[in-house]
N, CA, C, O and CB atoms as a CASP TS submission, in Angstrom:
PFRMAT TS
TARGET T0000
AUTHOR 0000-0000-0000
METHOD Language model
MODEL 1
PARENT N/A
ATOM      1  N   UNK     1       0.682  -0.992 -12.892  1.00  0.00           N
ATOM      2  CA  UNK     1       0.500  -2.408 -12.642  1.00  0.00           C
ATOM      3  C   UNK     1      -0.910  -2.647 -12.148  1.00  0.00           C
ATOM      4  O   UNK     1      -1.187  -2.179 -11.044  1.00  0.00           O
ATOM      5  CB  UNK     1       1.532  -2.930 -11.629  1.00  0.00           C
ATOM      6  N   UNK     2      -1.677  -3.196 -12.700  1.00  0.00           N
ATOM      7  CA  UNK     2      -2.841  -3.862 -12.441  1.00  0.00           C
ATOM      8  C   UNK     2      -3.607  -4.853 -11.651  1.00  0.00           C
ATOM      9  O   UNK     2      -4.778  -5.179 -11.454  1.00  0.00           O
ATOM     10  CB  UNK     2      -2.930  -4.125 -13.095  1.00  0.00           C
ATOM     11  N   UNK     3      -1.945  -5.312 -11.150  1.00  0.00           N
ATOM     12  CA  UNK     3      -2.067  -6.692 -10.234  1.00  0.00           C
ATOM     13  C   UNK     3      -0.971  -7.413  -9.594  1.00  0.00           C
ATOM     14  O   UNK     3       0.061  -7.142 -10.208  1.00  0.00           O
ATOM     15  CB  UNK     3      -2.599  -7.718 -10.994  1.00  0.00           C
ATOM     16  N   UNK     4      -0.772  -8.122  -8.738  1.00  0.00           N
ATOM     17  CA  UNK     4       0.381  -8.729  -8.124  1.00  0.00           C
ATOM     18  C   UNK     4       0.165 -10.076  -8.687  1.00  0.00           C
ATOM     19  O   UNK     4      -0.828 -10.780  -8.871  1.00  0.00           O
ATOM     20  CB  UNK     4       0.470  -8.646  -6.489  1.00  0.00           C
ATOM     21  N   UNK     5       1.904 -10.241  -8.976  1.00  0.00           N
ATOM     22  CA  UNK     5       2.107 -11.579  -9.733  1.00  0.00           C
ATOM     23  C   UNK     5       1.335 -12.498  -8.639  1.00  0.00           C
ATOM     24  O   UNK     5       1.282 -12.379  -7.415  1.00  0.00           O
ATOM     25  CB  UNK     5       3.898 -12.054 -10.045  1.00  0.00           C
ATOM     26  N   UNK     6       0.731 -13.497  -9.550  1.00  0.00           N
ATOM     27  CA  UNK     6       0.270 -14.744  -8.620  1.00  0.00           C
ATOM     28  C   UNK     6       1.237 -15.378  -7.147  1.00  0.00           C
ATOM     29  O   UNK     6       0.970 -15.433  -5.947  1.00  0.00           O
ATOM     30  CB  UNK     6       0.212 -16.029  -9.761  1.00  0.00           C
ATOM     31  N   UNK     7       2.445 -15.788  -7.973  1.00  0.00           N
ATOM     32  CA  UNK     7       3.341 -16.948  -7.181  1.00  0.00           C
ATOM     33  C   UNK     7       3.873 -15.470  -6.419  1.00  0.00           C
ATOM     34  O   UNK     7       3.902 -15.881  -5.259  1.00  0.00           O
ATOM     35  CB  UNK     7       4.759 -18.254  -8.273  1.00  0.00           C
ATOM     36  N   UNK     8       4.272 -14.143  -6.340  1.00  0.00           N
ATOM     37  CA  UNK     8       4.357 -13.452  -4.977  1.00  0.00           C
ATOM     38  C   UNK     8       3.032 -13.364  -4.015  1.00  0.00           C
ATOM     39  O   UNK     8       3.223 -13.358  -2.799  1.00  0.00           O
ATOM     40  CB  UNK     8       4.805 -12.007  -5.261  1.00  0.00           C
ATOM     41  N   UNK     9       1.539 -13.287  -4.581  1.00  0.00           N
ATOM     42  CA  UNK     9       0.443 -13.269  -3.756  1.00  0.00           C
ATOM     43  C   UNK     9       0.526 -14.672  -2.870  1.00  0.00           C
ATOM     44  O   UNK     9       0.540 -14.346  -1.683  1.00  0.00           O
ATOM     45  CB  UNK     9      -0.909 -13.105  -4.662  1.00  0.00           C
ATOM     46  N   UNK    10       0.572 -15.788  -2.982  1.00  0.00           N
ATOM     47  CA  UNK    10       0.725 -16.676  -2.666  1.00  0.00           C
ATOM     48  C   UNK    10       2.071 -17.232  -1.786  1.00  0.00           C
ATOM     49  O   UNK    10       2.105 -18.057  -0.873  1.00  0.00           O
ATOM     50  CB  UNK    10       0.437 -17.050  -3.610  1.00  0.00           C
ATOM     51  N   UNK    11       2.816 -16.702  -2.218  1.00  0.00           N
ATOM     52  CA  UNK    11       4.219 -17.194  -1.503  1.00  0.00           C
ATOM     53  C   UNK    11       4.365 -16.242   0.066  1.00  0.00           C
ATOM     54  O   UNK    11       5.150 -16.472   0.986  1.00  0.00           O
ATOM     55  CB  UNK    11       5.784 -16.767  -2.765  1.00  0.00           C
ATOM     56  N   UNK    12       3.193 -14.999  -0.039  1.00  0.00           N
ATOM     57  CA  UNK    12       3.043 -14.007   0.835  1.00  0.00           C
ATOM     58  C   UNK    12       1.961 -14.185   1.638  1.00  0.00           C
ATOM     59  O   UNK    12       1.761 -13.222   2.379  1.00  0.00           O
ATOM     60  CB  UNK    12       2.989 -12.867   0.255  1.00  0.00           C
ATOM     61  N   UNK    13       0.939 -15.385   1.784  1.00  0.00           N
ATOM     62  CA  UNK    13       0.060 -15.383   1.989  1.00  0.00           C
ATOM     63  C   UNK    13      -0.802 -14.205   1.767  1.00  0.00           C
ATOM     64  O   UNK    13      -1.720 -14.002   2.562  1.00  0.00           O
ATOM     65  CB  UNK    13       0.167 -15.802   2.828  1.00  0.00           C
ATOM     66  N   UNK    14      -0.679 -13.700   1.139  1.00  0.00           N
ATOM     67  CA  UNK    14      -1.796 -12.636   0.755  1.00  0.00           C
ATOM     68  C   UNK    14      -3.276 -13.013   0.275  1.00  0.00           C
ATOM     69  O   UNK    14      -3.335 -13.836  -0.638  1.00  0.00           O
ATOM     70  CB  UNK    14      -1.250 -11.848  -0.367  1.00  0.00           C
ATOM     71  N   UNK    15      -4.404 -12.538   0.752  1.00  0.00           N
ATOM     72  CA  UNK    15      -5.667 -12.963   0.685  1.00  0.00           C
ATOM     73  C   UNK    15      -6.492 -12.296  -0.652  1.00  0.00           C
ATOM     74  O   UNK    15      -5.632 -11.568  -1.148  1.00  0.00           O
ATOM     75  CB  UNK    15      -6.294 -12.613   2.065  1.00  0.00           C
ATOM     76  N   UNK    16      -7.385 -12.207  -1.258  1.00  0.00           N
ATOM     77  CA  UNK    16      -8.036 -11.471  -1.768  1.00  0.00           C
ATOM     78  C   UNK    16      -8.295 -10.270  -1.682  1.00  0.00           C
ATOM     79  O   UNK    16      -8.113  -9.346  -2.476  1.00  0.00           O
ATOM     80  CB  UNK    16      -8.659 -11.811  -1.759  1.00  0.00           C
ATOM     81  N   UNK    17      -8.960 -10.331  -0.157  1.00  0.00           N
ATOM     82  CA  UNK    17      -9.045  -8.867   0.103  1.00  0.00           C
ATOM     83  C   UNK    17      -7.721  -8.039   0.328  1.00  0.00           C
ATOM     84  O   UNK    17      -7.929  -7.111   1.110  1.00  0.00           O
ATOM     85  CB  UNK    17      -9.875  -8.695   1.299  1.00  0.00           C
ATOM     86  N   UNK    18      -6.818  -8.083   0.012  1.00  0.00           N
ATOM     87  CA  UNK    18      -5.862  -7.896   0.335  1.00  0.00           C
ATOM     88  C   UNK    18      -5.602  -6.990  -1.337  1.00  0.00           C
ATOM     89  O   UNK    18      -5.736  -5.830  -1.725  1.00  0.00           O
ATOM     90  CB  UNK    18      -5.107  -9.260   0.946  1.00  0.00           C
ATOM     91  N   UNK    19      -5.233  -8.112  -1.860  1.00  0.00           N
ATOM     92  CA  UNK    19      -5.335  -7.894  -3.644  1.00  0.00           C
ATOM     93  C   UNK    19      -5.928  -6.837  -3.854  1.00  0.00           C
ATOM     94  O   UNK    19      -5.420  -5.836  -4.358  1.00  0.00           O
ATOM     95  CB  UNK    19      -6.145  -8.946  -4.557  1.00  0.00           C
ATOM     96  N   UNK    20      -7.229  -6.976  -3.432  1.00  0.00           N
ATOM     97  CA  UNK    20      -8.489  -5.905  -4.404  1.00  0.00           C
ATOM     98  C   UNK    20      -8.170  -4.230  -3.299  1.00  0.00           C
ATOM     99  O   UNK    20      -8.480  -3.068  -3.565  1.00  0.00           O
ATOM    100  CB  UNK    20     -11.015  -6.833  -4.124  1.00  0.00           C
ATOM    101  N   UNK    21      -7.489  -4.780  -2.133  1.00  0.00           N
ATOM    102  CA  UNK    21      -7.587  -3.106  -2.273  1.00  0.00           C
ATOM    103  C   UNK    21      -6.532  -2.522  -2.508  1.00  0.00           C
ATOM    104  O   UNK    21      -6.455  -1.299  -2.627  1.00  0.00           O
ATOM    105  CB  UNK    21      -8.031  -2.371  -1.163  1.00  0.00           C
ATOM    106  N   UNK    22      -5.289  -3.551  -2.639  1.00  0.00           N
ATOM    107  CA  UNK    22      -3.662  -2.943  -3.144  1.00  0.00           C
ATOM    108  C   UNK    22      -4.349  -2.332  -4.845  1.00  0.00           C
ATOM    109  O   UNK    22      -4.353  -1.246  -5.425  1.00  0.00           O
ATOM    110  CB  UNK    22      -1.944  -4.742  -3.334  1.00  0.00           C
ATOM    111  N   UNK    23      -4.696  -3.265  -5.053  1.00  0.00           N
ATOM    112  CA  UNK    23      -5.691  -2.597  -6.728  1.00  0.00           C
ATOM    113  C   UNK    23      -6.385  -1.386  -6.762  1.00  0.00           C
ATOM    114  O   UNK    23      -6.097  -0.457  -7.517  1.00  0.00           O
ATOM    115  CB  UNK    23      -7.050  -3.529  -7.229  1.00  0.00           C
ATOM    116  N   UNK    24      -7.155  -1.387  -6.079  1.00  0.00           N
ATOM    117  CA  UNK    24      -8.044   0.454  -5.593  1.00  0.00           C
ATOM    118  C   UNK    24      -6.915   1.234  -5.192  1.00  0.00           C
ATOM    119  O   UNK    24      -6.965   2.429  -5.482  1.00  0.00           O
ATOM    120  CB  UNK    24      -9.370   0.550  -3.920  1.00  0.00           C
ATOM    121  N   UNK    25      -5.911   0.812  -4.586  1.00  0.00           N
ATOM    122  CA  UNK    25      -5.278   2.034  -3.778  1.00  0.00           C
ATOM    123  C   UNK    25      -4.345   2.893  -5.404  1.00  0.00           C
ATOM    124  O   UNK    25      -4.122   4.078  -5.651  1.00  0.00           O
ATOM    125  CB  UNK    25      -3.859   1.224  -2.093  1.00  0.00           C
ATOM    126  N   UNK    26      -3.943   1.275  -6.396  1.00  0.00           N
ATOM    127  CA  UNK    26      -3.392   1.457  -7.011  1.00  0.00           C
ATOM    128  C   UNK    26      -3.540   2.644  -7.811  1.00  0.00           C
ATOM    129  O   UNK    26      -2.874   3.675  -7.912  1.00  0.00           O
ATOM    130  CB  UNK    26      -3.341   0.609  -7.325  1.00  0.00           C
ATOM    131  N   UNK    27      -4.962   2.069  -8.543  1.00  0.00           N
ATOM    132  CA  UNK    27      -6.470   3.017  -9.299  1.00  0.00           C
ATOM    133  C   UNK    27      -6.480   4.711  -8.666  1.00  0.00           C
ATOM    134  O   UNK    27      -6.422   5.779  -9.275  1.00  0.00           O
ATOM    135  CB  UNK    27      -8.417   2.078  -8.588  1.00  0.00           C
ATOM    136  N   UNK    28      -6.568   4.441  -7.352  1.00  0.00           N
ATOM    137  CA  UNK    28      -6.961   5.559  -6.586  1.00  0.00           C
ATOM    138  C   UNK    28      -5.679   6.644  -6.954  1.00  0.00           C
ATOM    139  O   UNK    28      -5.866   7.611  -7.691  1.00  0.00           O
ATOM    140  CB  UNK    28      -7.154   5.120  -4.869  1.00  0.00           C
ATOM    141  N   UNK    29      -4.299   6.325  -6.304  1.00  0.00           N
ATOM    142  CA  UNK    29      -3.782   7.144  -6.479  1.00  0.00           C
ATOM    143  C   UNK    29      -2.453   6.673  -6.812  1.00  0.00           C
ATOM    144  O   UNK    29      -1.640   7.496  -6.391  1.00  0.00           O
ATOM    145  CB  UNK    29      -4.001   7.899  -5.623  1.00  0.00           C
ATOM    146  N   UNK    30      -1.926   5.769  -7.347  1.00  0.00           N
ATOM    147  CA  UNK    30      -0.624   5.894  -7.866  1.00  0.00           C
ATOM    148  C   UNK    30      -0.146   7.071  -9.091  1.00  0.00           C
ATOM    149  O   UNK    30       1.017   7.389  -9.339  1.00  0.00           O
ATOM    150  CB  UNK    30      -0.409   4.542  -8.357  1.00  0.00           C
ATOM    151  N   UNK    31      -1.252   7.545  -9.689  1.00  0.00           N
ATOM    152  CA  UNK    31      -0.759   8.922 -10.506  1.00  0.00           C
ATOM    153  C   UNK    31      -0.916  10.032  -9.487  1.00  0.00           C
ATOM    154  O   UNK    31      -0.913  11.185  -9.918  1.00  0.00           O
ATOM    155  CB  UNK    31      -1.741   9.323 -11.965  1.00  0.00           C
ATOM    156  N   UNK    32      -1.019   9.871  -8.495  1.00  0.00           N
ATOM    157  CA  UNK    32      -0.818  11.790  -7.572  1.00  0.00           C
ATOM    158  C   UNK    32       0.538  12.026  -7.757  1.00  0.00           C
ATOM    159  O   UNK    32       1.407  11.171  -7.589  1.00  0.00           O
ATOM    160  CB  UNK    32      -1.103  12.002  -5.460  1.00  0.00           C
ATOM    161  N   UNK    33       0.716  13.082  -8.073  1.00  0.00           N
ATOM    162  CA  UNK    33       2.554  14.096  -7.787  1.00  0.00           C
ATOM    163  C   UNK    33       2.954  13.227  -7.054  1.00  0.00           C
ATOM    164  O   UNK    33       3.545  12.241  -7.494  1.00  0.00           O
ATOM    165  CB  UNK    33       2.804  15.861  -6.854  1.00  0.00           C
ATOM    166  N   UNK    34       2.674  13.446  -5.594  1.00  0.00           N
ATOM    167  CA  UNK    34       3.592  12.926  -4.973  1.00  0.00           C
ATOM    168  C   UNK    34       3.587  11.709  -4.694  1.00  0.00           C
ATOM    169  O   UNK    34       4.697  11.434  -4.236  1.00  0.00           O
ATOM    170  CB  UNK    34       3.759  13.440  -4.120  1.00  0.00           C
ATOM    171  N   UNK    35       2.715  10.527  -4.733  1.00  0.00           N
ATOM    172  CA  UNK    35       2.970   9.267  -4.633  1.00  0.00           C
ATOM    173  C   UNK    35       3.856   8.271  -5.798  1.00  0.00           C
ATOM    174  O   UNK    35       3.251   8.065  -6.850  1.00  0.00           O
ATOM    175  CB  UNK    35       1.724   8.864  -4.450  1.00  0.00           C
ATOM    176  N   UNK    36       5.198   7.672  -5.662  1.00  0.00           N
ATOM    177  CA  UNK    36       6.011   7.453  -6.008  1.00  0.00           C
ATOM    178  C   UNK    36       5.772   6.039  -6.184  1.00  0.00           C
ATOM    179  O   UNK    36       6.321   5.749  -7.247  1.00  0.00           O
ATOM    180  CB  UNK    36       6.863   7.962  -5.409  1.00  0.00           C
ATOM    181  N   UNK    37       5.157   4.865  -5.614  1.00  0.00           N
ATOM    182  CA  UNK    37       4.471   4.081  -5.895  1.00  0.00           C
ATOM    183  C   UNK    37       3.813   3.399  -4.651  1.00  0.00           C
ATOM    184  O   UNK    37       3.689   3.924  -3.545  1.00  0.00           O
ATOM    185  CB  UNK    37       5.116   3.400  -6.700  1.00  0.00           C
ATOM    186  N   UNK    38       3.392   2.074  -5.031  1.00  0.00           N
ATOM    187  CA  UNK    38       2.156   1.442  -4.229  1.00  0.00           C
ATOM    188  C   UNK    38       2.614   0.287  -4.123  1.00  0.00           C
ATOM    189  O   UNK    38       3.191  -0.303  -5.036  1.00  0.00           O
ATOM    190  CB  UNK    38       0.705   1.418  -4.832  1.00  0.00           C
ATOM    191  N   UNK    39       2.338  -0.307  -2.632  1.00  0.00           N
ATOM    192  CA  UNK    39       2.760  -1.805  -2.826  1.00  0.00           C
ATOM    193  C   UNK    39       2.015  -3.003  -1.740  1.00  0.00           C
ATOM    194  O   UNK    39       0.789  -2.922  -1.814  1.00  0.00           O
ATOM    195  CB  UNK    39       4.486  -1.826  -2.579  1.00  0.00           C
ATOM    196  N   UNK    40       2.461  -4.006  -0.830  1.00  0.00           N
ATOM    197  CA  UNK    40       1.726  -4.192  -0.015  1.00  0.00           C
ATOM    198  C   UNK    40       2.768  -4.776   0.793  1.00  0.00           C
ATOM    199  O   UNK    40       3.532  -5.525   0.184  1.00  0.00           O
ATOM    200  CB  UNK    40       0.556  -4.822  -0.353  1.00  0.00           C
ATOM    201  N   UNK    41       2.968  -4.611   1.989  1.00  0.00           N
ATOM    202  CA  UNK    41       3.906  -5.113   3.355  1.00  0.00           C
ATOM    203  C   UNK    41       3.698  -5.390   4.251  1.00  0.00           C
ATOM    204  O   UNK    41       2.697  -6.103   4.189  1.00  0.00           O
ATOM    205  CB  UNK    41       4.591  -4.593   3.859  1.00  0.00           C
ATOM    206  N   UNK    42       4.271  -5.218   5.932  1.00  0.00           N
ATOM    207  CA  UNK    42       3.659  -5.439   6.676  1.00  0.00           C
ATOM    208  C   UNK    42       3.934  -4.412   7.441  1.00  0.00           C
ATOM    209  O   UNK    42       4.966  -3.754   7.314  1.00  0.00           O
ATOM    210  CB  UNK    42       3.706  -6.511   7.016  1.00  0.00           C
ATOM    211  N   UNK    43       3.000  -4.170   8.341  1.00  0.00           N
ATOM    212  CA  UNK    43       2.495  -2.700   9.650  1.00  0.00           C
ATOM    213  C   UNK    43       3.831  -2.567  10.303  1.00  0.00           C
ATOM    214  O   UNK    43       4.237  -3.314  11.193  1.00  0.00           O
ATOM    215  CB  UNK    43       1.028  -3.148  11.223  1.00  0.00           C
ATOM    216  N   UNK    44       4.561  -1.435   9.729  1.00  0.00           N
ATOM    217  CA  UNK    44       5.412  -0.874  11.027  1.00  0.00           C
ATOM    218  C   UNK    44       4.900   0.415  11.770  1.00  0.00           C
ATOM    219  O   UNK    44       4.139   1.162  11.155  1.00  0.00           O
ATOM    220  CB  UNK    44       6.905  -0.497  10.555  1.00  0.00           C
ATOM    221  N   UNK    45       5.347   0.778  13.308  1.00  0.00           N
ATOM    222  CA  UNK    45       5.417   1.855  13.667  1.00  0.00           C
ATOM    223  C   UNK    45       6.719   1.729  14.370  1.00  0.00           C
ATOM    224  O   UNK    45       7.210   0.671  14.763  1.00  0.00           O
ATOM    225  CB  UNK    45       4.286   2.293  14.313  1.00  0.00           C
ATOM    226  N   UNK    46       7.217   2.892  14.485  1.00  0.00           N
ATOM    227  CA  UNK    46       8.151   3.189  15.380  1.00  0.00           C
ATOM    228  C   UNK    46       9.143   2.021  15.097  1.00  0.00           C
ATOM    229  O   UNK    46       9.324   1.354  16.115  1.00  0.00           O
ATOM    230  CB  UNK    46       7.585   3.317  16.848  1.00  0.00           C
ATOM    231  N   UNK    47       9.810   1.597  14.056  1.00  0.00           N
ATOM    232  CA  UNK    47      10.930   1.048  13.277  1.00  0.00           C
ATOM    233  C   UNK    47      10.273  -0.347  13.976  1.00  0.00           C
ATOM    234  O   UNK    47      11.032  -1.312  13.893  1.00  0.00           O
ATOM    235  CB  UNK    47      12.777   1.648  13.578  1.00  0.00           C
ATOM    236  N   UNK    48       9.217  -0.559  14.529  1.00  0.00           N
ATOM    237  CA  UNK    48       8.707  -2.340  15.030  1.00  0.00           C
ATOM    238  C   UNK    48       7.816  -3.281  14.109  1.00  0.00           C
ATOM    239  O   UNK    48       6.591  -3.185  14.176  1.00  0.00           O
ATOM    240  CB  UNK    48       7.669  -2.309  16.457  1.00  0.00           C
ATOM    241  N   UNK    49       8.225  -3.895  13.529  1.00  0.00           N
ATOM    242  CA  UNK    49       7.194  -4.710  12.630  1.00  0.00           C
ATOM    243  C   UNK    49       6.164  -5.410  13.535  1.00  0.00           C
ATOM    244  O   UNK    49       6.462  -5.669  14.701  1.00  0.00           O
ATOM    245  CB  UNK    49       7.962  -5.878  11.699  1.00  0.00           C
ATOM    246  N   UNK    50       4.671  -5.796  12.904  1.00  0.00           N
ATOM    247  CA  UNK    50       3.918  -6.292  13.544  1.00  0.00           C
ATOM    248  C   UNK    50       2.798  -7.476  12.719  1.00  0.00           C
ATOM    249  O   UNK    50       1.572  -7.393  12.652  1.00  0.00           O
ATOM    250  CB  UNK    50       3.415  -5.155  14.157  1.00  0.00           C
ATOM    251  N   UNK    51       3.621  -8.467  12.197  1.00  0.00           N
ATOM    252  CA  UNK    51       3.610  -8.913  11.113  1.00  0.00           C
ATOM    253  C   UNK    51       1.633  -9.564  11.537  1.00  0.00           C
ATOM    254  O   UNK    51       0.684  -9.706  10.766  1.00  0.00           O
ATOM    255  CB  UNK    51       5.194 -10.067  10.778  1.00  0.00           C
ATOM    256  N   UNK    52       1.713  -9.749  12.730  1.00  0.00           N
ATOM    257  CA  UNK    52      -0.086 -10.370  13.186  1.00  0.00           C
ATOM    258  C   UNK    52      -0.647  -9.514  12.803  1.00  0.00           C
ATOM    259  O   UNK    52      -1.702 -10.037  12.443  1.00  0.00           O
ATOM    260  CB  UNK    52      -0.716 -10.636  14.751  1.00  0.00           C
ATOM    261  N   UNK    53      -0.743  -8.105  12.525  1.00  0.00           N
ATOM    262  CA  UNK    53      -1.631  -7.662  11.576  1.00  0.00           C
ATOM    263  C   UNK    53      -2.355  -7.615  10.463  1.00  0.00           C
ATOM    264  O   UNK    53      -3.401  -7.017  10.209  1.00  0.00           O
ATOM    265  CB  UNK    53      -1.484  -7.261  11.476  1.00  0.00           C
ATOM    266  N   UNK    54      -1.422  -8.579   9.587  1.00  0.00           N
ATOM    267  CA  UNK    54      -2.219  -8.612   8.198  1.00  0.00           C
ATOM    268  C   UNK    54      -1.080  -8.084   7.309  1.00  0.00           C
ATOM    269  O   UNK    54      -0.047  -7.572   7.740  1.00  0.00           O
ATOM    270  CB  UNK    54      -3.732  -7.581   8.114  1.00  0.00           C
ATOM    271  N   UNK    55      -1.371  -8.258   6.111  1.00  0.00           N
ATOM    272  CA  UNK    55      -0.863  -7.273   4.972  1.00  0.00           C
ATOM    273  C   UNK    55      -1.584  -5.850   5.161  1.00  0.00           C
ATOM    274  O   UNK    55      -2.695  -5.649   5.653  1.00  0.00           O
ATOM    275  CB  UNK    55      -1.239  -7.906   3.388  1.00  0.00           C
ATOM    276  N   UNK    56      -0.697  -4.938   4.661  1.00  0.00           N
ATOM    277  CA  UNK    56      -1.071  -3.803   4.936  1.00  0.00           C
ATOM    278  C   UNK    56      -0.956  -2.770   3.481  1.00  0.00           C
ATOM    279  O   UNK    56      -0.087  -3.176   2.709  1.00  0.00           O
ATOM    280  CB  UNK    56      -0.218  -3.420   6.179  1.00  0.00           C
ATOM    281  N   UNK    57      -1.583  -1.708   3.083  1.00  0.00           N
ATOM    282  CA  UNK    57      -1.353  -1.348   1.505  1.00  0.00           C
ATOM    283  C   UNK    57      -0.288   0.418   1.834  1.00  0.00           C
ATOM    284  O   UNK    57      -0.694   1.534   2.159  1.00  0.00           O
ATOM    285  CB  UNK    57      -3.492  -1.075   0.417  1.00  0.00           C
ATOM    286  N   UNK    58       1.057  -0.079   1.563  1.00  0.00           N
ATOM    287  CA  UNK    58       2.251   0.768   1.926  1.00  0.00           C
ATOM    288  C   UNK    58       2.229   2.238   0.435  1.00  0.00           C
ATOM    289  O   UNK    58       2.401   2.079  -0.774  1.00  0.00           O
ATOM    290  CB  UNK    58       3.990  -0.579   1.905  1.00  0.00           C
ATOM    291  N   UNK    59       2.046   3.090   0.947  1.00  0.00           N
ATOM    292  CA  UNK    59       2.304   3.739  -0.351  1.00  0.00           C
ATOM    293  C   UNK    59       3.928   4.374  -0.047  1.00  0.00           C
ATOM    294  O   UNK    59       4.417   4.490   1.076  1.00  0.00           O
ATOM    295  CB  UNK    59       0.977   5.038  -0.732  1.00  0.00           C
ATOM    296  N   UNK    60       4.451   4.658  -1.055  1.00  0.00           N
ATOM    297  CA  UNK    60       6.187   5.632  -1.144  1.00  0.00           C
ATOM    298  C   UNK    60       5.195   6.876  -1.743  1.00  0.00           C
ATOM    299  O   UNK    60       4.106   6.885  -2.317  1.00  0.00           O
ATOM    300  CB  UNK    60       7.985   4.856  -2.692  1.00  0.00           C
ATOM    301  N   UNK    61       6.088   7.850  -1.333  1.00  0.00           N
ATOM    302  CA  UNK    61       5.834   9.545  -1.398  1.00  0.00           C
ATOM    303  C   UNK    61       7.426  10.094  -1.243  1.00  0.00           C
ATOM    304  O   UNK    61       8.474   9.640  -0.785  1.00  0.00           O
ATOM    305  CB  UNK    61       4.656  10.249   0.135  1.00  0.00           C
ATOM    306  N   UNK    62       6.974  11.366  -1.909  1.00  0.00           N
ATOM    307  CA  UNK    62       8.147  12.031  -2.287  1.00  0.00           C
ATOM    308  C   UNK    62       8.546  12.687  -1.017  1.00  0.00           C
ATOM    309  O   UNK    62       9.692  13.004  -0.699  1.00  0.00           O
ATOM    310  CB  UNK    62       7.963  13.009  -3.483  1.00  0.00           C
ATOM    311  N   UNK    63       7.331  12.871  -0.253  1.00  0.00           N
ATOM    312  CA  UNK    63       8.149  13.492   1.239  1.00  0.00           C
ATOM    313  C   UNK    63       7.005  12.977   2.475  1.00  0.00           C
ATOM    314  O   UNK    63       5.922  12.695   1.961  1.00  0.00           O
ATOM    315  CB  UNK    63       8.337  15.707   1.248  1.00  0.00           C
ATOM    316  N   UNK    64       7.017  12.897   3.165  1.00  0.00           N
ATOM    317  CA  UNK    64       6.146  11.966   4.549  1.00  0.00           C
ATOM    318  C   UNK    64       5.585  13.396   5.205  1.00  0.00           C
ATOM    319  O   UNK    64       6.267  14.390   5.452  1.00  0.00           O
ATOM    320  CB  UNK    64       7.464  10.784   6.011  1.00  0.00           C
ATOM    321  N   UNK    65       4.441  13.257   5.375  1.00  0.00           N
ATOM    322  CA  UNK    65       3.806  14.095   5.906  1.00  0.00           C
ATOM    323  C   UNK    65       3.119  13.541   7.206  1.00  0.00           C
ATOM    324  O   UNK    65       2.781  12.358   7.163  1.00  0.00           O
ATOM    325  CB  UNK    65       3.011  14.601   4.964  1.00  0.00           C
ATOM    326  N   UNK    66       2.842  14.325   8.482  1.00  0.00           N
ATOM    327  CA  UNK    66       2.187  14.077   9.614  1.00  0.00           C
ATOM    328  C   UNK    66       1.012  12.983   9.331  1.00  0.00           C
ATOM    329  O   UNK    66       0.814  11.801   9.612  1.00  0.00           O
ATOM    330  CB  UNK    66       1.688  15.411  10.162  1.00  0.00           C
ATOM    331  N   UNK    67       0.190  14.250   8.464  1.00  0.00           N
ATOM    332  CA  UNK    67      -1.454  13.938   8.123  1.00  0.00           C
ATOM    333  C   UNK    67      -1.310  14.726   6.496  1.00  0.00           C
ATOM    334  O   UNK    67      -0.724  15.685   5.995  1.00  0.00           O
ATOM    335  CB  UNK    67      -2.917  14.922   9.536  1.00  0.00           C
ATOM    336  N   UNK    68      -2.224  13.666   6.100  1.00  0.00           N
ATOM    337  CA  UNK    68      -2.684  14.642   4.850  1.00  0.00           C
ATOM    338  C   UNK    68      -3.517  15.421   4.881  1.00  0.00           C
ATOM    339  O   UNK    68      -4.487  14.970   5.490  1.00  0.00           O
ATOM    340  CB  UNK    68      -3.080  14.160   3.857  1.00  0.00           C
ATOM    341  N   UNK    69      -3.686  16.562   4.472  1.00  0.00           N
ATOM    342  CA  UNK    69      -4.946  18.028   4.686  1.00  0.00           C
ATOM    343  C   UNK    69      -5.985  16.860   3.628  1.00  0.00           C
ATOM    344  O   UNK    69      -5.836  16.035   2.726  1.00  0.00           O
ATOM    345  CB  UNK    69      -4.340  20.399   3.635  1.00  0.00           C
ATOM    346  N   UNK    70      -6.891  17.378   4.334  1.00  0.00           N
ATOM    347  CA  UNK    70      -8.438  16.966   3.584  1.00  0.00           C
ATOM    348  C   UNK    70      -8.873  17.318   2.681  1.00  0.00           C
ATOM    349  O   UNK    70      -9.473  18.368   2.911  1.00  0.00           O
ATOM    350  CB  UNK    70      -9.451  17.165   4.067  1.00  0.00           C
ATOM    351  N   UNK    71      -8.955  16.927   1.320  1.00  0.00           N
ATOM    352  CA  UNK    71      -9.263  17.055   0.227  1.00  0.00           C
ATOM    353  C   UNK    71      -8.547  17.854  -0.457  1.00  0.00           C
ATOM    354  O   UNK    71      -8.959  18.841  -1.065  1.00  0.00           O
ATOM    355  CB  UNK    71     -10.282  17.274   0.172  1.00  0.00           C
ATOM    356  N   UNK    72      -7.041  17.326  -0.365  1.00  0.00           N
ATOM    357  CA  UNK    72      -5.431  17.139  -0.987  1.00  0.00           C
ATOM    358  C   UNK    72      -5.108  15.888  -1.466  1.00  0.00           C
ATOM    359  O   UNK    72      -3.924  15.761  -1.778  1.00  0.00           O
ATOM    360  CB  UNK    72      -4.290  17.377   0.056  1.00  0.00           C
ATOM    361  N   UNK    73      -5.787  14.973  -1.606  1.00  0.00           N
ATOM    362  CA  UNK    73      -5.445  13.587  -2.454  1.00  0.00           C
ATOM    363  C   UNK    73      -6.041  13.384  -3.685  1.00  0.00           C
ATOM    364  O   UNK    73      -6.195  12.198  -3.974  1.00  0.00           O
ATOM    365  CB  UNK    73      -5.824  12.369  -1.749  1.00  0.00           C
ATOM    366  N   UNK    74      -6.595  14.572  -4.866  1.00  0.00           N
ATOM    367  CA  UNK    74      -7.006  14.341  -5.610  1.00  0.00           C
ATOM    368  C   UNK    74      -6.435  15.206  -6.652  1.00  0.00           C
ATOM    369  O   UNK    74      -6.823  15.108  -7.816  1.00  0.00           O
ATOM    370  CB  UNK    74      -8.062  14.238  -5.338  1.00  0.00           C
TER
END
């Protein structure tokens, strides 16, 4: 996918910048093994949403890791 439907960008308040980097992240790595796909939501930690943050660019993975090792995302 290349892009988020209009009327969800909008109905989400989602900004531009927002768009263009759910797009890079898309570009970047939605073909790695393990990334399962790409999307955009809002900031949780610790099961708490924190919606005053912004949109945030959520990736799914086949298994959750701490940290990713450094120069393992390519």
């Amino acid at each position: 996918m290349s892009g988020l439907p209009r009327a969800i960008a909008v109905a989400n308040q989602f900004d531009r910048q927002a768009l263009r980097a759910y797009k890079a992240a898309v570009e970047t790595y939605a073909r790695l093994p393990w990334v399962t796909g790409v999307g955009i939501g809002i900031k949780e930690t610790g099961g708490q949403l924190h919606a005053s943050a912004g949109p945030v660019i959520v990736f799914y993975v086949t298994k959750k890791l701490k940290r990713v090792p450094k120069g393992k995302h390519s």
